[in-house]
ROTOR-352305 format. One record per atom (N, C-alpha, C): atom name; residue number from 1; x, y, z. Coordinates in pm, whole numbers, plus 50000, padded with zeros to 5 digits. Example, Ala and Ser with C-alpha at 12.3 -4.5 7.8 and 13.67 -1.06 7.14 Angstrom:
<pados>
PADO;N;1;51319;49431;50780
PADO;CA;1;51230;49550;50780
PADO;C;1;51320;49670;50780
PADO;N;2;51285;49775;50708
PADO;CA;2;51367;49894;50714
PADO;C;2;51290;50003;50787
</pados>
This chain:
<pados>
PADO;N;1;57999;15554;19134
PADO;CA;1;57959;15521;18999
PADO;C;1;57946;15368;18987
PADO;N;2;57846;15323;18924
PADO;CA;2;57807;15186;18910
PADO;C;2;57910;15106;18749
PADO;N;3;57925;15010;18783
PADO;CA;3;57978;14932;18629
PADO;C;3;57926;14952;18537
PADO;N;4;57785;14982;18548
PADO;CA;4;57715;15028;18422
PADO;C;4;57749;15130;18397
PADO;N;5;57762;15242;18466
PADO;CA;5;57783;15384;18406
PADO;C;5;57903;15427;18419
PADO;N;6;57972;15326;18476
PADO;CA;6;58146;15341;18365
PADO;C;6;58175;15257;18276
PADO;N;7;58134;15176;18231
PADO;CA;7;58126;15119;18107
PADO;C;7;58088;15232;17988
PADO;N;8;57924;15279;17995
PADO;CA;8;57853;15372;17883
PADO;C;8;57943;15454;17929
PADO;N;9;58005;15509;17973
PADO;CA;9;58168;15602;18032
PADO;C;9;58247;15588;17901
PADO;N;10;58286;15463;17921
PADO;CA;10;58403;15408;17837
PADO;C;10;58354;15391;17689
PADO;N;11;58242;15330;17654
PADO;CA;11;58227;15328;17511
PADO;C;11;58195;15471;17433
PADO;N;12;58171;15554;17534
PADO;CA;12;58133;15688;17476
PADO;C;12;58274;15779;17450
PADO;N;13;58322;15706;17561
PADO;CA;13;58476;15825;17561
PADO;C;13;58564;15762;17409
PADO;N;14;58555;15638;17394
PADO;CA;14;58636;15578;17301
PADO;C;14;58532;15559;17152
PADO;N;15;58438;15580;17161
PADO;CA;15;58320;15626;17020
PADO;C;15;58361;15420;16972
PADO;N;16;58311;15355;17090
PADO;CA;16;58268;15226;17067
PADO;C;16;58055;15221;17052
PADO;N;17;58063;15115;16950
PADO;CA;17;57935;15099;16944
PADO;C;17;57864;15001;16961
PADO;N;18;57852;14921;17093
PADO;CA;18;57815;14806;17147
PADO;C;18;57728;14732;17063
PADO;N;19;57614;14779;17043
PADO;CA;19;57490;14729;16970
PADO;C;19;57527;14685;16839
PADO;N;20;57580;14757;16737
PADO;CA;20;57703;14708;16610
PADO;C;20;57795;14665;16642
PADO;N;21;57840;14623;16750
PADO;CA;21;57954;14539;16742
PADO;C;21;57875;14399;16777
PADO;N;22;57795;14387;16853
PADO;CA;22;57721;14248;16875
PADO;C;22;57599;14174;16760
PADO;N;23;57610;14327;16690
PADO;CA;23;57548;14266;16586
PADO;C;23;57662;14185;16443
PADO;N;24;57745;14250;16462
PADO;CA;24;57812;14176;16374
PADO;C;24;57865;14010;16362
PADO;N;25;57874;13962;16234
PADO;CA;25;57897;13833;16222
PADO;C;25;58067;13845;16248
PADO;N;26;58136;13952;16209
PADO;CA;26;58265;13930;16273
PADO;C;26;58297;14042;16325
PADO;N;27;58430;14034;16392
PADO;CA;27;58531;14173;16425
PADO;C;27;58624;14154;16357
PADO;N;28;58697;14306;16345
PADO;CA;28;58830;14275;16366
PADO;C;28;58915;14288;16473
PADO;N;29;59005;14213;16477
PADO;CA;29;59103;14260;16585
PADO;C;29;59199;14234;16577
PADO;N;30;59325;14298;16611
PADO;CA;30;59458;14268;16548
PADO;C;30;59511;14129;16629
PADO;N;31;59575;14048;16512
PADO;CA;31;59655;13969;16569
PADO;C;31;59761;13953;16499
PADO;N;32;59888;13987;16601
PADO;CA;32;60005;14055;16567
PADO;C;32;59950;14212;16458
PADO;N;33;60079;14210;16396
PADO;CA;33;60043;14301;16332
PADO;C;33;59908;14373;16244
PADO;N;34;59832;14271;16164
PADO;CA;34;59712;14268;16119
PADO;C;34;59639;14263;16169
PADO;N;35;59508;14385;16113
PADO;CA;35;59371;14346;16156
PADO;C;35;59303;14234;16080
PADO;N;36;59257;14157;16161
PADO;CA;36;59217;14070;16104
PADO;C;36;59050;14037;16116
PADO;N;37;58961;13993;16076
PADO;CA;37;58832;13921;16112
PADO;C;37;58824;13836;16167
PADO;N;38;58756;13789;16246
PADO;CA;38;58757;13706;16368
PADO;C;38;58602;13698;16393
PADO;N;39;58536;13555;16412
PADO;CA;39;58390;13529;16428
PADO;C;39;58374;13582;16537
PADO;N;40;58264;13660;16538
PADO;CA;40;58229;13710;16633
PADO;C;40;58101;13656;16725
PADO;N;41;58168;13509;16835
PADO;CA;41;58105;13432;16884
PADO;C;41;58016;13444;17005
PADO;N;42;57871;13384;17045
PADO;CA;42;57821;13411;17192
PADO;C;42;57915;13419;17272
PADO;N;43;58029;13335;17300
PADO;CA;43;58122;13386;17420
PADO;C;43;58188;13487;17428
PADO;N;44;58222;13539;17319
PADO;CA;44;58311;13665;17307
PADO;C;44;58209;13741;17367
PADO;N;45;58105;13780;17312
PADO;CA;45;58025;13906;17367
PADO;C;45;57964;13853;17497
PADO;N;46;57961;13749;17530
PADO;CA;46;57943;13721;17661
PADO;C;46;58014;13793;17748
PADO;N;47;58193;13795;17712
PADO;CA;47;58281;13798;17824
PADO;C;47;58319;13958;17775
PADO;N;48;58284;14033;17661
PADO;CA;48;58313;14127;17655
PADO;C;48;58298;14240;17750
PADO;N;49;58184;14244;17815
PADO;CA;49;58199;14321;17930
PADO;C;49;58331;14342;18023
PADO;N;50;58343;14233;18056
PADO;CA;50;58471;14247;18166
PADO;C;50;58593;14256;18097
PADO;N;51;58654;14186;17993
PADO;CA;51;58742;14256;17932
PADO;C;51;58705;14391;17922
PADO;N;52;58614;14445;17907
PADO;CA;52;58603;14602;17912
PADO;C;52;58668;14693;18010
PADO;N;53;58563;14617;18130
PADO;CA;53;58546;14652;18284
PADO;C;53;58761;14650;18334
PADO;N;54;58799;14538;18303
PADO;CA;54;58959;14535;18298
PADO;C;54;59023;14680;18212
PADO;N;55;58997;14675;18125
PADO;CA;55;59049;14861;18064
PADO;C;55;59032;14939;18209
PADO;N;56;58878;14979;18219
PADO;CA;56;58884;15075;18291
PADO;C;56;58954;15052;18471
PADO;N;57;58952;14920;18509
PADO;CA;57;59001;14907;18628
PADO;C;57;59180;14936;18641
PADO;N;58;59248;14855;18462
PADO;CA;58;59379;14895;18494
PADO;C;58;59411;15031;18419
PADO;N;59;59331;15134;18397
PADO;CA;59;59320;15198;18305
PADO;C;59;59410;15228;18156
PADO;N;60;59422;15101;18111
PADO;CA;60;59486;15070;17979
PADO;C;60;59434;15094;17860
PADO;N;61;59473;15184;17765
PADO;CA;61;59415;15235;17666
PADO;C;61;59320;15100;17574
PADO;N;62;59285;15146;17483
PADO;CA;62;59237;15069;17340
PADO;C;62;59307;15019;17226
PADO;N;63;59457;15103;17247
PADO;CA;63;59507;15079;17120
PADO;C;63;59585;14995;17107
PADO;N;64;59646;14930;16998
PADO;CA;64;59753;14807;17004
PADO;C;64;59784;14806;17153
PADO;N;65;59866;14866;17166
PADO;CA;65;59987;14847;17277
PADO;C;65;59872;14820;17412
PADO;N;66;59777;14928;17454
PADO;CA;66;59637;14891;17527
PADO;C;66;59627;14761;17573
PADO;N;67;59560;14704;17444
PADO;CA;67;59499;14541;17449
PADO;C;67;59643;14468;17478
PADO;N;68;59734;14502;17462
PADO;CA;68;59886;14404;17462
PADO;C;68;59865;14426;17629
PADO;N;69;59861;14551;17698
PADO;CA;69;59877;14562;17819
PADO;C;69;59752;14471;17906
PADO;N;70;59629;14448;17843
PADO;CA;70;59506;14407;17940
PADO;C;70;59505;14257;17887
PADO;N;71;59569;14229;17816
PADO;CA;71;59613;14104;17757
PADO;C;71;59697;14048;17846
PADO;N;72;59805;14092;17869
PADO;CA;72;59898;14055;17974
PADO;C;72;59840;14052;18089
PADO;N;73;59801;14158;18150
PADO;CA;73;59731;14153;18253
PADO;C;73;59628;14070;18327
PADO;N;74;59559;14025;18186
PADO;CA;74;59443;13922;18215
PADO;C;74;59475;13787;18208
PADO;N;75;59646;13750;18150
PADO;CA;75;59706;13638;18139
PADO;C;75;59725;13653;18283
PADO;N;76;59844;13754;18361
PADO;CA;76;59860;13732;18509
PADO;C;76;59781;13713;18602
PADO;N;77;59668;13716;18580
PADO;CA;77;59579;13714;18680
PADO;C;77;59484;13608;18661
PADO;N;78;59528;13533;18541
PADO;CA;78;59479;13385;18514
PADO;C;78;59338;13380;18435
PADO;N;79;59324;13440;18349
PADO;CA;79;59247;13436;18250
PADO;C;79;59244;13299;18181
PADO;N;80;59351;13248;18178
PADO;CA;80;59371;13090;18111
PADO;C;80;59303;12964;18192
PADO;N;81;59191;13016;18290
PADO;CA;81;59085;12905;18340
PADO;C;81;58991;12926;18230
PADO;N;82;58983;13007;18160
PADO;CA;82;58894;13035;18069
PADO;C;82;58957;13049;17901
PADO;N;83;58934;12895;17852
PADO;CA;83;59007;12857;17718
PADO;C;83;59019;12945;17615
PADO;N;84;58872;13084;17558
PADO;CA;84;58832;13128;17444
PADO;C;84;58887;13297;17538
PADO;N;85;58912;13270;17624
PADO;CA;85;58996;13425;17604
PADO;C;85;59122;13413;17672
PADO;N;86;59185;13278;17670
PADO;CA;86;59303;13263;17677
PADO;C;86;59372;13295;17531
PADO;N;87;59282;13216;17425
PADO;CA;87;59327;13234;17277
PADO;C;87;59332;13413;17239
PADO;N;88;59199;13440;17337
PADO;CA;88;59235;13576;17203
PADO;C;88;59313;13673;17303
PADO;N;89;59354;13649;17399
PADO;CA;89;59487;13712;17497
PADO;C;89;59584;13715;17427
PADO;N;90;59614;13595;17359
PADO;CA;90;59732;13543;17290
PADO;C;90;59738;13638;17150
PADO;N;91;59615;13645;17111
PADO;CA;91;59618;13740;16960
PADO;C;91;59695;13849;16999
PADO;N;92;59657;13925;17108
PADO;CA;92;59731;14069;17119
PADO;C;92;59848;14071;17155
PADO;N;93;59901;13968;17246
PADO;CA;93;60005;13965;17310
PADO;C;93;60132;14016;17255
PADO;N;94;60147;13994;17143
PADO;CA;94;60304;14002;17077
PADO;C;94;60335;14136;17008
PADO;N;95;60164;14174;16974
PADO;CA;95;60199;14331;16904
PADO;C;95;60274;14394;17004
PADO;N;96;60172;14436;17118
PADO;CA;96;60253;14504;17203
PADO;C;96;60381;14460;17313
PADO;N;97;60393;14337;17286
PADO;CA;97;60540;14335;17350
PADO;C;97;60654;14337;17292
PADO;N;98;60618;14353;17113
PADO;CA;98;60748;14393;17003
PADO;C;98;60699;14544;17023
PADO;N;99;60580;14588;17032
PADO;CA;99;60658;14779;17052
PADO;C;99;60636;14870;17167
PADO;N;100;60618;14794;17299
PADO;CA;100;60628;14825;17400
PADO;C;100;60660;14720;17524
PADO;N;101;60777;14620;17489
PADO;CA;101;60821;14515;17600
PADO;C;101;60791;14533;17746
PADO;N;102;60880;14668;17804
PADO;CA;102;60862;14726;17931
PADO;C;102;60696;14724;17964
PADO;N;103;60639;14768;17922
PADO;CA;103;60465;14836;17957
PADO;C;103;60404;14716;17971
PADO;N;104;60430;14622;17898
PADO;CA;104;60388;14488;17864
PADO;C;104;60367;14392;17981
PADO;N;105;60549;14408;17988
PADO;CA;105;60577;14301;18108
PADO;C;105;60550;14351;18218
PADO;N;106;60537;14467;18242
PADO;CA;106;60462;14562;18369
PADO;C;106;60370;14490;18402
PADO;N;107;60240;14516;18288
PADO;CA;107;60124;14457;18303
PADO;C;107;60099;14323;18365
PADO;N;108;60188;14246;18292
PADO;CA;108;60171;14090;18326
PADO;C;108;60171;14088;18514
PADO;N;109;60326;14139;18518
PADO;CA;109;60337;14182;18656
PADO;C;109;60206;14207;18745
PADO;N;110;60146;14310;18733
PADO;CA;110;60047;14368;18744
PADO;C;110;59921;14290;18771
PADO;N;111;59875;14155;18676
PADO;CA;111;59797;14079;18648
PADO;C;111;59800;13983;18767
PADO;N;112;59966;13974;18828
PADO;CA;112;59972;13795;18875
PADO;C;112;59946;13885;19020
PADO;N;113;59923;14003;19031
PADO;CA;113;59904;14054;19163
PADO;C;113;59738;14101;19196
PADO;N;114;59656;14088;19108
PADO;CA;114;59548;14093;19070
PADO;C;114;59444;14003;19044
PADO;N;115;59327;14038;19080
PADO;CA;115;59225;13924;19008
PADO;C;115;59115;13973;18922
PADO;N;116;59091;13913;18833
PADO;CA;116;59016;13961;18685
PADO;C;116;58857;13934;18754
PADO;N;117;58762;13987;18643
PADO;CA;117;58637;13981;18709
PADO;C;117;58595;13837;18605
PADO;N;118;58602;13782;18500
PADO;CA;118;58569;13690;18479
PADO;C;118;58494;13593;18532
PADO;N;119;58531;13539;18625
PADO;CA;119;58450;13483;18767
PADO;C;119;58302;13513;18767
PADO;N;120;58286;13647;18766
PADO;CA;120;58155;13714;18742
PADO;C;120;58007;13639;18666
PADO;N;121;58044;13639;18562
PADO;CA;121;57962;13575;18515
PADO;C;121;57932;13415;18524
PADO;N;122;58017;13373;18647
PADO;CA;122;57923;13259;18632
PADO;C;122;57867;13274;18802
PADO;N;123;57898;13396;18879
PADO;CA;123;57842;13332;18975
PADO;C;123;57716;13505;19009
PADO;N;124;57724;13586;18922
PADO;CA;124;57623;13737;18966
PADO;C;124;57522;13721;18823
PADO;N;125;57403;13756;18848
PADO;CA;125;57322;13746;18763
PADO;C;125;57359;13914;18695
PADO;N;126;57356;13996;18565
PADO;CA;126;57368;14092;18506
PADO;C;126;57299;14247;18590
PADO;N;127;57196;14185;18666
PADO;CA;127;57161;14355;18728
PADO;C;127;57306;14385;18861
PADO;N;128;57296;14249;18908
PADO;CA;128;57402;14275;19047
PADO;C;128;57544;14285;18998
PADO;N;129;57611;14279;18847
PADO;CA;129;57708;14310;18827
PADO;C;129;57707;14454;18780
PADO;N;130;57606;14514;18697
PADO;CA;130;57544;14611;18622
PADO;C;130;57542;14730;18779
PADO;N;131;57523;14727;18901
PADO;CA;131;57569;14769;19011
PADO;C;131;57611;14776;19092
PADO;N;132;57732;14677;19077
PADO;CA;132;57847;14701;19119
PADO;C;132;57909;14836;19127
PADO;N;133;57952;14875;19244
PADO;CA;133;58056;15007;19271
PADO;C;133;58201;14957;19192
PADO;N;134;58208;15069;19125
PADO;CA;134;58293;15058;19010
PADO;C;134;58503;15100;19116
PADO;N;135;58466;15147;19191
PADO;CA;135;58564;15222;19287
PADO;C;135;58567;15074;19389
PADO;N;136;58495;15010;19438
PADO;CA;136;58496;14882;19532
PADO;C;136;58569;14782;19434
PADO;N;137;58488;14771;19307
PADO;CA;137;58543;14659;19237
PADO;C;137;58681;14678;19192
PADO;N;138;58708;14778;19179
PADO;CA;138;58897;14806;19141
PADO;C;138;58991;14806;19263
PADO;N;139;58887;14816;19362
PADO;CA;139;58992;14835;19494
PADO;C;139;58984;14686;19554
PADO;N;140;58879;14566;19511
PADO;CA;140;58886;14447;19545
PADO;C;140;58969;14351;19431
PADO;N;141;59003;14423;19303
PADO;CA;141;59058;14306;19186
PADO;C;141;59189;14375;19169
PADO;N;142;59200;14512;19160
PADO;CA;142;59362;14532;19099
PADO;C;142;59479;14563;19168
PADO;N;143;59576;14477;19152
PADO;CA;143;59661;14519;19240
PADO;C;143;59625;14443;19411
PADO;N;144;59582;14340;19402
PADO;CA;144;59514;14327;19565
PADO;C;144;59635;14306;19622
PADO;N;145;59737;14180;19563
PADO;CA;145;59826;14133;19655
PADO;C;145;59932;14201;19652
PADO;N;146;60060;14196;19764
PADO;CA;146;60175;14256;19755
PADO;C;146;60283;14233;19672
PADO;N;147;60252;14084;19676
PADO;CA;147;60371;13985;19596
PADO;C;147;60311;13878;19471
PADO;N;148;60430;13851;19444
PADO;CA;148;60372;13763;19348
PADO;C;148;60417;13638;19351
PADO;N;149;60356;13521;19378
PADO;CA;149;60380;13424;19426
PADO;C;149;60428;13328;19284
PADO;N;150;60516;13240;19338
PADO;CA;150;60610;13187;19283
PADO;C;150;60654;13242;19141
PADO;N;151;60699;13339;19184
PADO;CA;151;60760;13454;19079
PADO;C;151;60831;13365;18951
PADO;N;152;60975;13327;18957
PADO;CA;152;60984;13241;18894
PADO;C;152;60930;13190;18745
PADO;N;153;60835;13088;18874
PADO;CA;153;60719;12981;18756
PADO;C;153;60661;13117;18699
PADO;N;154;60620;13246;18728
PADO;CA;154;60487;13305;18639
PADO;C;154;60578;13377;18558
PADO;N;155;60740;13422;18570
PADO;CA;155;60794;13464;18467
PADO;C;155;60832;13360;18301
PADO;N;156;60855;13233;18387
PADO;CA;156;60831;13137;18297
PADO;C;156;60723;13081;18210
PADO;N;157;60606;13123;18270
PADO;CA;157;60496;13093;18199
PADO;C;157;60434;13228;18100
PADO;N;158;60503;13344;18137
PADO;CA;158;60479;13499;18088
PADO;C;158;60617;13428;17933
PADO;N;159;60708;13396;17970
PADO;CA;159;60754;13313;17824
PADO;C;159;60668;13249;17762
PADO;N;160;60635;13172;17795
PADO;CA;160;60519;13032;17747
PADO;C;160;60418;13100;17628
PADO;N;161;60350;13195;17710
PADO;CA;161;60244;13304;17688
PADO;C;161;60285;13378;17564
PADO;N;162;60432;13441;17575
PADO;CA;162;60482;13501;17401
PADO;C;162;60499;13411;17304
PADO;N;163;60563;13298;17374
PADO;CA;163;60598;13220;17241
PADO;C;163;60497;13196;17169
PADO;N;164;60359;13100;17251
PADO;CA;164;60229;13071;17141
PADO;C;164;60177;13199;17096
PADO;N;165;60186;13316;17133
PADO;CA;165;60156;13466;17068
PADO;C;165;60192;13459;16926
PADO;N;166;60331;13438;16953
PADO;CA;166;60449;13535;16836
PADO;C;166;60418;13355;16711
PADO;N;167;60342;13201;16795
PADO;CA;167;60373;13136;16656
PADO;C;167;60214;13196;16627
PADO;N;168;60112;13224;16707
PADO;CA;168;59985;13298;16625
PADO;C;168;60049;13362;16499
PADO;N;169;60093;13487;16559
PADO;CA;169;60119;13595;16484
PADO;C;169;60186;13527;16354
PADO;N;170;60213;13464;16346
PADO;CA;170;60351;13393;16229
PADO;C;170;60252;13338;16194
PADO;N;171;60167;13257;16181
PADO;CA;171;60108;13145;16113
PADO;C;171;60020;13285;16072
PADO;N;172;59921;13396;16153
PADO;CA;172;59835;13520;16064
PADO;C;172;59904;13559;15969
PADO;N;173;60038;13575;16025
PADO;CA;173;60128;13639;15880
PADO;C;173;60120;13609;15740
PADO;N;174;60187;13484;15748
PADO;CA;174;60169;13363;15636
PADO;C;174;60021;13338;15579
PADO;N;175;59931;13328;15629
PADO;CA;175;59808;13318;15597
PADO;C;175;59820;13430;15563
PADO;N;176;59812;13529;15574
PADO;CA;176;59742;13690;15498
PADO;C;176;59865;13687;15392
PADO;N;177;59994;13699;15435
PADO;CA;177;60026;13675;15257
PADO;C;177;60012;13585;15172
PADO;N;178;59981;13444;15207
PADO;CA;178;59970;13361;15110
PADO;C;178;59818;13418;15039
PADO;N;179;59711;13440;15105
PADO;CA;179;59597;13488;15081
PADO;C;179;59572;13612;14966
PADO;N;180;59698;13716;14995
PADO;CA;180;59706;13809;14926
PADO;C;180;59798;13755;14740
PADO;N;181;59891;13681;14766
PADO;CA;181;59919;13627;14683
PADO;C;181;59851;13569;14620
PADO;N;182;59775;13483;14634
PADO;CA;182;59632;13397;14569
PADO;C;182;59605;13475;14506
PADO;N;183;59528;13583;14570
PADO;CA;183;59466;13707;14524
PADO;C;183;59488;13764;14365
PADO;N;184;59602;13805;14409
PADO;CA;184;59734;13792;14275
PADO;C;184;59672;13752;14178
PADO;N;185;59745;13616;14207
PADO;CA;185;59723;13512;14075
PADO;C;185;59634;13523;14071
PADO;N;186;59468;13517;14082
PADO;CA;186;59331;13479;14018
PADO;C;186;59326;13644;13984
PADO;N;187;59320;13735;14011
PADO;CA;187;59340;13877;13938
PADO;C;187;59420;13842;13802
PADO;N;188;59504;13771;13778
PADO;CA;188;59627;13765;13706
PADO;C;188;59562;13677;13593
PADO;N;189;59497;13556;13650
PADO;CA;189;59454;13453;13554
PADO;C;189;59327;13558;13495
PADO;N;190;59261;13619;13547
PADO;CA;190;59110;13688;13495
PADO;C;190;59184;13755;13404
PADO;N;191;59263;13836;13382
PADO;CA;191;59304;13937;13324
PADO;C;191;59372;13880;13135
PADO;N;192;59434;13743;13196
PADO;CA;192;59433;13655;13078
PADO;C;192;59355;13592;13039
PADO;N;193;59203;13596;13039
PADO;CA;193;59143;13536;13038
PADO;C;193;59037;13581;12948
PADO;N;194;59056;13722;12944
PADO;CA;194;58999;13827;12888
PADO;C;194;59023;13879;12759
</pados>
């Protein structure tokens, strides 16, 4: 099976709708707890493929805990050469390691023994990734190495990685209630106003 036809695999099995999602001016996607809106930028849908292609290679669901796992995963395996999905790694990160720690830190595990396809796009033009053997490419990126080198430093930096998560998540927090509060009040002032 080619990348292409486990991908249309994957968006069909999970009732994703590529074409509306790239058409949109935003997404949502949770960070921390909330869904939130999020611009939905040329790079994102640039790199969306392979964040995809990562689901189906570590076969990690869609849901919160999912993205917490391919999040981690794509942190271990060094996604953070790449600035705009280092950030939104960080969005998911904390949901699922407040409600699934173990699975989480698996993943990360998992990641620093692994290599992400990212890379991809800057060095295969779209037909030669588009046929790629989908069974070659999981047996060349996941899981390649035995060990994980300087264990240590990458458990320390798998800290690093929650903390700026969990102050995301805190600063979304605060913003969506202060936001909702606002809300409030100008509901509140209209109503006296009347």
């Amino acid at each position: 099976m080619t990348t292409k036809e486990a991908l249309i695999g994957f968006y069909n099995f999970n009732k994703l709708n590529l074409k509306e999602d790239f058409k949109s001016l935003c997404v949502r996607v949770y960070i921390g707890c909330l869904l939130t809106p999020v611009p939905n930028i040329k790079a994102r849908k640039k790199y969306l493929k392979f964040h995809d292609l990562h689901h189906i290679i570590t076969n990690y669901s869609i849901d919160r805990i999912g993205e917490s796992e391919v999040s981690a995963w794509e942190l271990g395996s060094r996604s953070c050469r790449k600035p705009l999905i280092l950030i939104m790694n960080l969005f998911a990160l904390s949901t699922g390691f407040v409600l699934a720690p173990k699975r989480v830190w698996k993943a990360y595990k998992s990641g620093c023994r692994s290599k992400n396809t990212y890379y991809l796009v800057d060095t295969k033009n779209e037909k030669e990734i588009n046929e790629n053997n989908i069974e070659k490419l999981k047996s060349s990126h996941f899981e390649i190495k035995q060990n994980i080198k300087f264990k240590r430093l990458r458990q320390i930096e798998f800290i690093f990685y929650l903390f700026f998560s969990f102050i995301i998540h805190t600063v979304m927090l605060v913003a969506g209630k202060l936001l909702i509060t606002a809300e409030k009040i100008k509901k509140q002032i209209n109503l006296n106003n009347k």
